[in-house]
N, C-alpha and C positions, 0 to 999 in steps of 0.2 A: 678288394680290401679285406684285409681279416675282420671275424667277424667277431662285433665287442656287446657284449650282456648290456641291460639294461638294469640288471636287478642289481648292480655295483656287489658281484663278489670279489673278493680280496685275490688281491694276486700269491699266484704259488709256486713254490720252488722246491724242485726234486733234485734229489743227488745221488747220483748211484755210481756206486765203485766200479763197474761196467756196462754191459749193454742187456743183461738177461732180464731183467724184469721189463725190459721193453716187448719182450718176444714172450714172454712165459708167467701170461694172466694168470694162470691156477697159481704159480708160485706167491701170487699179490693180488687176491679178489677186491682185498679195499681199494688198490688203486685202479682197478678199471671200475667202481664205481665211480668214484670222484672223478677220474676223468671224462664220463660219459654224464653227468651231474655238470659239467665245468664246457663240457662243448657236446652241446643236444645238437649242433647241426653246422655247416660248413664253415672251414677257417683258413686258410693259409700260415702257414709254419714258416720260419726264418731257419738255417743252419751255419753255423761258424766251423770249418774245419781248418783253422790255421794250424794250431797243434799238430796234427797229423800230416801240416805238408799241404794240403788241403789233397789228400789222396782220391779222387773218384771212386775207389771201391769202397772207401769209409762214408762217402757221400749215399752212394746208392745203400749201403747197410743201414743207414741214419732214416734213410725215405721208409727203407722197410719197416724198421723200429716204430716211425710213428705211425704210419699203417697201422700196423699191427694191435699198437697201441689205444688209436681210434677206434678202431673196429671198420677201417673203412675196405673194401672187395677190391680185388686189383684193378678193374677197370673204373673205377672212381677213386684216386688215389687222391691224397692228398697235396697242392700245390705248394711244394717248398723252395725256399730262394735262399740262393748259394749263396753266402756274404762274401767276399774274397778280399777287400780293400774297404777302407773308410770313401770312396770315390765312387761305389755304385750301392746303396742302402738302399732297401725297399720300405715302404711306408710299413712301423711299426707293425709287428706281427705279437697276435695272443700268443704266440708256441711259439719259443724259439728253443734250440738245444746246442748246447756247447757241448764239441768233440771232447773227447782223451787224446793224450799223446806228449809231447812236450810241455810242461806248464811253460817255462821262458816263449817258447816258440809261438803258443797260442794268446801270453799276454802280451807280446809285442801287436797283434791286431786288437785286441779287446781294449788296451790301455788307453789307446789311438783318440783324442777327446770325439770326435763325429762318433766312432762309434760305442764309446763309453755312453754317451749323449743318447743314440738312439738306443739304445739295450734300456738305457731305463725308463725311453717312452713306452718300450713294449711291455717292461715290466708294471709300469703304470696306469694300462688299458685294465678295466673292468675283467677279471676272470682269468689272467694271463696267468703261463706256465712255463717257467724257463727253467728247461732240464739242464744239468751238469755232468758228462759224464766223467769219472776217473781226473784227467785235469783239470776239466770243467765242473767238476762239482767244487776242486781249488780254486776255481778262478770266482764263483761266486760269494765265497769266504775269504779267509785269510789259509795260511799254511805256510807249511815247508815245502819247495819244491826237492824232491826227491833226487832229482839230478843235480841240484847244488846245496847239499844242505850245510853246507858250511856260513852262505848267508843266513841261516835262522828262519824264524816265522815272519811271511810275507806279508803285507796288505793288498788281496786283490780290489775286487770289487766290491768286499764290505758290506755285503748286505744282510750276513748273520754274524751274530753276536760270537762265534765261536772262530777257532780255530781247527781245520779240517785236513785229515788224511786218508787215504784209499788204500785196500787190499794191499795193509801191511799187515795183517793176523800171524803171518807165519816168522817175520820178523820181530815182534812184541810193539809194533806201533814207537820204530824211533821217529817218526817225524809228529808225532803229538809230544812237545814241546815247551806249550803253550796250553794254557788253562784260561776258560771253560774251552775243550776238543771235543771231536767228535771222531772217531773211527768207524770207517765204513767197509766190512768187507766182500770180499766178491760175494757175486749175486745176491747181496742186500741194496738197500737206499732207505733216504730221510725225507718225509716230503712235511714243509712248513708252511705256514701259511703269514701273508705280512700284515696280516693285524693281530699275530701273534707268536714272536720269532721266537718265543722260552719254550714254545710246545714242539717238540720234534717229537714226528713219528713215525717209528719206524719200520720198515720191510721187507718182506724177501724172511731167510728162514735163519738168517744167521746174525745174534743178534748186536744191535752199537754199541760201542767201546767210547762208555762219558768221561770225561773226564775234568773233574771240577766244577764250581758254578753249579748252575740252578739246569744245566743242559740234560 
């Protein structure tokens, strides 16, 4: 079973335009503290890679990632469980991290009510951390998916206040559309916390793109 604090810290949610601050601690000293503050000792992680197809080499890049992230040595890795379907879920997980890749592709499993349902057991456990990468940082918010922006700003899963796009910098952020946004781009992230979604803060070297609101 993953493993859940007793001292009820608030659950946290990181968003990162991609995968580098998973691999590249000096680029983001604050968050390996907070994550080594957030899990002093053994957990199991959840992974969703629907987005991606559920591609095996994004699987194994994701184990690496929280590795890495944890500080844990290769011969004690971290136990992560593949989510593939709403028909095999594992008991709530502290860590979970949603892929990049297709947003439509990866919110046809997320939207799925079992596993909308359990996403937010996990987000609900004492201490949890569910990263977002790239369309997964969309699928925690609202947005434009990129691939169809002719439908406008989406309702994902809602659980910040904003409206969120990924490493569009060099295109001027047309998919921030919608006020209060967020722009995140490559090798930055926003990590909040849910007893206080107005505070985003952010990381990595390059900095958010606010827009509107109190964001």
């Amino acid at each position: 079973m993953s493993a859940v604090r007793s001292d009820a810290m608030p659950g946290a949610l990181l968003l990162l335009a991609d995968s580098q601050l998973l691999f590249r601690g000096d680029a983001a000293p604050q968050l390996q503290q907070w994550i080594s503050a957030r899990f002093p000792r053994g957990l199991e992680a959840a992974y969703l890679g629907a987005a991606n197809g559920n591609d095996p080499v994004f699987f194994e890049l994701a184990c690496a990632g929280i590795n890495r992230l944890l500080r844990l040595p290769s011969q004690r890795p971290c136990p992560t469980h593949w989510v593939r379907d709403s028909n095999a879920l594992p008991p709530p997980c502290a860590l979970v991290l949603l892929a990049g890749g297709s947003v439509a592709q990866g919110w046809h499993l997320i939207s799925q009510p079992p596993v909308r349902a359990w996403l937010q057991r996990c987000r609900d456990l004492s201490g949890s951390l569910v990263i977002g990468i790239s369309a997964g940082a969309i699928h925690l918010a609202n947005g434009v998916d990129p691939e169809q922006p002719g439908l406008g700003s989406q309702s994902f899963l809602g659980w910040l206040p904003y409206h969120v796009a990924v490493h569009e910098e060099s295109t001027g952020w047309p998919s921030l559309v919608a006020e209060p946004g967020i722009g995140i781009p490559f090798g930055s992230g926003a990590w909040i916390e849910s007893d206080n979604l107005e505070h985003v803060c952010a990381l990595g070297r390059a900095p958010l793109v606010r827009r509107g609101g109190s964001c």
